[in-house]
C-alpha positions as CSV (number, residue, x, y, z in Angstrom):
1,X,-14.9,14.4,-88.3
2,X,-17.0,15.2,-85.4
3,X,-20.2,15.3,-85.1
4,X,-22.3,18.1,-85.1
5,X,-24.2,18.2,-81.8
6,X,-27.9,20.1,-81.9
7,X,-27.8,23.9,-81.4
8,X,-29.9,25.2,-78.5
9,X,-30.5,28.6,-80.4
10,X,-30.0,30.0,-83.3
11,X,-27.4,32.7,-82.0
12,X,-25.1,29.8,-80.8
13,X,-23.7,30.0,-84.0
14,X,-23.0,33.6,-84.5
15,X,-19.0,33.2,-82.9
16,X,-17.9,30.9,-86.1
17,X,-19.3,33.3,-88.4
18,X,-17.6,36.4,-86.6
19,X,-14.3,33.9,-86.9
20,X,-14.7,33.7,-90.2
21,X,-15.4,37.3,-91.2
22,X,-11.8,38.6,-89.3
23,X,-10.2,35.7,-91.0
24,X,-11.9,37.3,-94.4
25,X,-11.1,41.0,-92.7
26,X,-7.6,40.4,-92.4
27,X,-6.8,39.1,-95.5
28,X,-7.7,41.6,-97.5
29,X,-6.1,44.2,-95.6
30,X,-3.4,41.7,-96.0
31,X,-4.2,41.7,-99.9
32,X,-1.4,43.1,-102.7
33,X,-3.6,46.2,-105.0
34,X,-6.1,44.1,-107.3
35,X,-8.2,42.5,-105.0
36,X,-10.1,45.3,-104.1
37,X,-12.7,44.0,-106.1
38,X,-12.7,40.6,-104.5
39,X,-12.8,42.0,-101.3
40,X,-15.6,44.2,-102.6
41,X,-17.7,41.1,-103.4
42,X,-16.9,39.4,-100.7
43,X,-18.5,42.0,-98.0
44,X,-21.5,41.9,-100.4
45,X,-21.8,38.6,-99.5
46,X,-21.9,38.8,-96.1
47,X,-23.7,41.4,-96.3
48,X,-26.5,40.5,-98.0
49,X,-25.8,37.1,-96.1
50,X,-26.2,38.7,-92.7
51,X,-29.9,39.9,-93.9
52,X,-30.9,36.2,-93.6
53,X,-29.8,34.6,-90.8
54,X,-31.0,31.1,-90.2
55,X,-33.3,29.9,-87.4
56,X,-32.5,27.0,-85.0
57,X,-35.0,25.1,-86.8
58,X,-33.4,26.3,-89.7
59,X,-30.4,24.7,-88.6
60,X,-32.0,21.7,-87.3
61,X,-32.8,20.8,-91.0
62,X,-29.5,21.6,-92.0
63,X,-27.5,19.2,-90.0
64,X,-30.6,16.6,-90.2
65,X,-29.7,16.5,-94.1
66,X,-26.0,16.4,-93.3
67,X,-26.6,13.3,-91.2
68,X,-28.6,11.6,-94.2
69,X,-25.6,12.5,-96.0
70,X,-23.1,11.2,-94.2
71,X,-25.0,8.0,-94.2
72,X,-25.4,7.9,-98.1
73,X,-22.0,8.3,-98.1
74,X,-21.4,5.2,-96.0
75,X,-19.2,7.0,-92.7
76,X,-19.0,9.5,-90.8
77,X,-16.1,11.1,-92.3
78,X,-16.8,12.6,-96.2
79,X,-13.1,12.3,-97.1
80,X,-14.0,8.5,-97.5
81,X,-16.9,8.8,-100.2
82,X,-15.2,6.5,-103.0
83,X,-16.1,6.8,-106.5
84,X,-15.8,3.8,-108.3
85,X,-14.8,3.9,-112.4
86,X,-12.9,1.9,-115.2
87,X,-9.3,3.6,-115.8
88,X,-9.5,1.8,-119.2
89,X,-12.1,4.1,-120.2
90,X,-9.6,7.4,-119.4
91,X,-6.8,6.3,-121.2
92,X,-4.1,7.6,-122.0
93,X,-5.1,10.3,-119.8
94,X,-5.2,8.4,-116.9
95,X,-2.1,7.1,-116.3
96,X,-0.6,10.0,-114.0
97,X,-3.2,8.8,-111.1
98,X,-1.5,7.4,-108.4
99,X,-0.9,3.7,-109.2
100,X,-3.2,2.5,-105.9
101,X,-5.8,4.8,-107.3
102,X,-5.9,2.2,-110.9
103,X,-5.6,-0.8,-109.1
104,X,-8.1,0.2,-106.5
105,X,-10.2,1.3,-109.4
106,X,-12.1,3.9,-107.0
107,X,-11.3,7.5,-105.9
108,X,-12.3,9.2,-102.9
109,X,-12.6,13.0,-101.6
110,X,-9.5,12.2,-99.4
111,X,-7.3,11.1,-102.4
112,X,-8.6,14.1,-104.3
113,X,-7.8,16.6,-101.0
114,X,-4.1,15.2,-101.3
115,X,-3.7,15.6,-104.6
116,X,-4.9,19.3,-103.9
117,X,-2.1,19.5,-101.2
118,X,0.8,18.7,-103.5
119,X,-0.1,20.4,-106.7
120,X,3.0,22.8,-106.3
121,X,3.9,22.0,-110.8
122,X,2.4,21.8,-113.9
123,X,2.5,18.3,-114.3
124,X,0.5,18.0,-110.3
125,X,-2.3,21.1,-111.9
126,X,-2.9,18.7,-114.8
127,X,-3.5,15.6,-112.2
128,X,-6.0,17.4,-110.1
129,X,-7.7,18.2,-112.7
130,X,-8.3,14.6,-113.9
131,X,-8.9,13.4,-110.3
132,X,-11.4,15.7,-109.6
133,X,-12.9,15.3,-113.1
134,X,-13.3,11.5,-112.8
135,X,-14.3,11.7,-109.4
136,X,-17.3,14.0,-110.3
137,X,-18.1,11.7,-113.4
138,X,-17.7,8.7,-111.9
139,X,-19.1,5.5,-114.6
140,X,-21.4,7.4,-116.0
141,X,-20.4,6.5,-119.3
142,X,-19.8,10.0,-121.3
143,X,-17.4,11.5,-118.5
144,X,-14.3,10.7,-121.1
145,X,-15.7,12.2,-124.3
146,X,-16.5,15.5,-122.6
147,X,-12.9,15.3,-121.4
148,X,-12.0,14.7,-124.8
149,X,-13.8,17.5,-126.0
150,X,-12.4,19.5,-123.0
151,X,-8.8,18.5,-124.3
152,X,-9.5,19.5,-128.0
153,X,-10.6,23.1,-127.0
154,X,-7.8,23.8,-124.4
155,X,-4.4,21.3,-124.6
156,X,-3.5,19.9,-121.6
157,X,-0.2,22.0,-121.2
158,X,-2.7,25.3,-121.4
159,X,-4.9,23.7,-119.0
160,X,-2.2,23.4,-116.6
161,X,-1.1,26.9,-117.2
162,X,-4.7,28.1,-115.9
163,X,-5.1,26.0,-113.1
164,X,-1.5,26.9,-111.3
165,X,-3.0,30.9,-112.6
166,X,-6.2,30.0,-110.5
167,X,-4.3,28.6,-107.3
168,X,-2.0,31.6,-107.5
169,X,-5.5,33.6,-107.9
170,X,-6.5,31.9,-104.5
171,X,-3.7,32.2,-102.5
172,X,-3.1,35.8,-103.4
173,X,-7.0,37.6,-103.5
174,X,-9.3,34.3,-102.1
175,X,-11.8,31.6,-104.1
176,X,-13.6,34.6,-105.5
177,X,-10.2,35.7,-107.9
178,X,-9.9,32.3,-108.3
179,X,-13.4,31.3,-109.5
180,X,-13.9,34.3,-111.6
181,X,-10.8,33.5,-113.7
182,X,-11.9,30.0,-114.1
183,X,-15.0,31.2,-115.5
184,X,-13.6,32.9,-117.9
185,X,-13.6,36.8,-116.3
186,X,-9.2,36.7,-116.1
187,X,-6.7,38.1,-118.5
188,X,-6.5,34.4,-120.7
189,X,-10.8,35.0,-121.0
190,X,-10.4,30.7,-121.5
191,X,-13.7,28.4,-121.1
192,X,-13.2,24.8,-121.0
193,X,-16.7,24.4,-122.7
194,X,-17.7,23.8,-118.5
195,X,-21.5,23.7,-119.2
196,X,-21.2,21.1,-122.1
197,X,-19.2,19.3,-119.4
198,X,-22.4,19.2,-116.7
């Protein structure tokens, strides 16, 4: 990753933005009917984004607290910040991780990320979820009974079902769609019992 070097003004960073908002521009022009309303939300965003536009000591602090960061997480890349955890405490569930991932008994963002890239099935929906899941809960001991409880609201084979409806969500209207059917705003209206889980 490289390294963010010290903006000499504020408006130095106006181009990426503008990058990003054609990117955004085009895609919904791009965009099959029903995701209007994404689009819709979206331009809020920005809009009301745009209102509060940072200063360069505003982004001074911000890449000062990235480089703290990136030092927590012990290099300069984030893809390597490992979480370590016991894969006898997510059994059975568990056992679909890629075998290094067990015997390494540690996850990183980068393992995670290529899971991500290669969750084309049900069976590859199901295993992100569980990476990501274990990677966010880490050792801390009651990560595998709110998985549990997780499980008993929503089987895994439904789970699967709304997470490959989610990353068709993203690739056809954007994260919003895709975020606001997790949540429970979509057709299936299905809640994992996610603020239980936090």
């Amino acid at each position: 990753m490289a390294r963010l070097g010290k903006p000499r003004e504020a408006a130095n960073f106006d181009i990426p933005h503008q990058q990003v908002s054609i990117s955004v521009h085009n895609w919904c022009m791009r965009a099959d009917t029903g995701c209007e309303k994404w689009c819709d939300l979206e331009g809020q965003a920005r809009a009301d984004a745009a209102k509060h536009r940072l200063t360069a000591a505003g982004w001074d602090r911000i890449i000062k607290a990235i480089e703290a960061a990136r030092q927590d997480l012990g290099g300069a890349d984030v893809r390597s910040h490992a979480i370590r955890f016991d894969p006898d405490q997510w059994q059975p569930y568990v056992r679909v991780l890629p075998s290094r991932v067990l015997r390494a008994k540690c996850i990183s963002r980068s393992e995670v990320s290529e899971l991500a890239n290669n969750s084309d099935d049900a069976a590859a929906h199901w295993r992100l979820f569980l990476a990501s899941y274990i990677w966010g809960q880490g050792t801390n001991g009651y990560g595998r009974t709110r998985l549990q409880r997780i499980i008993d609201t929503t089987p895994v084979a439904q789970l699967s079902a709304v997470f490959a409806e989610a990353h068709a969500r993203l690739a056809g209207c954007g994260p919003l769609s895709a975020y606001g059917y997790l949540r429970g705003t979509g057709t299936l209206q299905i809640r994992f019992h996610v603020a239980s889980s936090r």
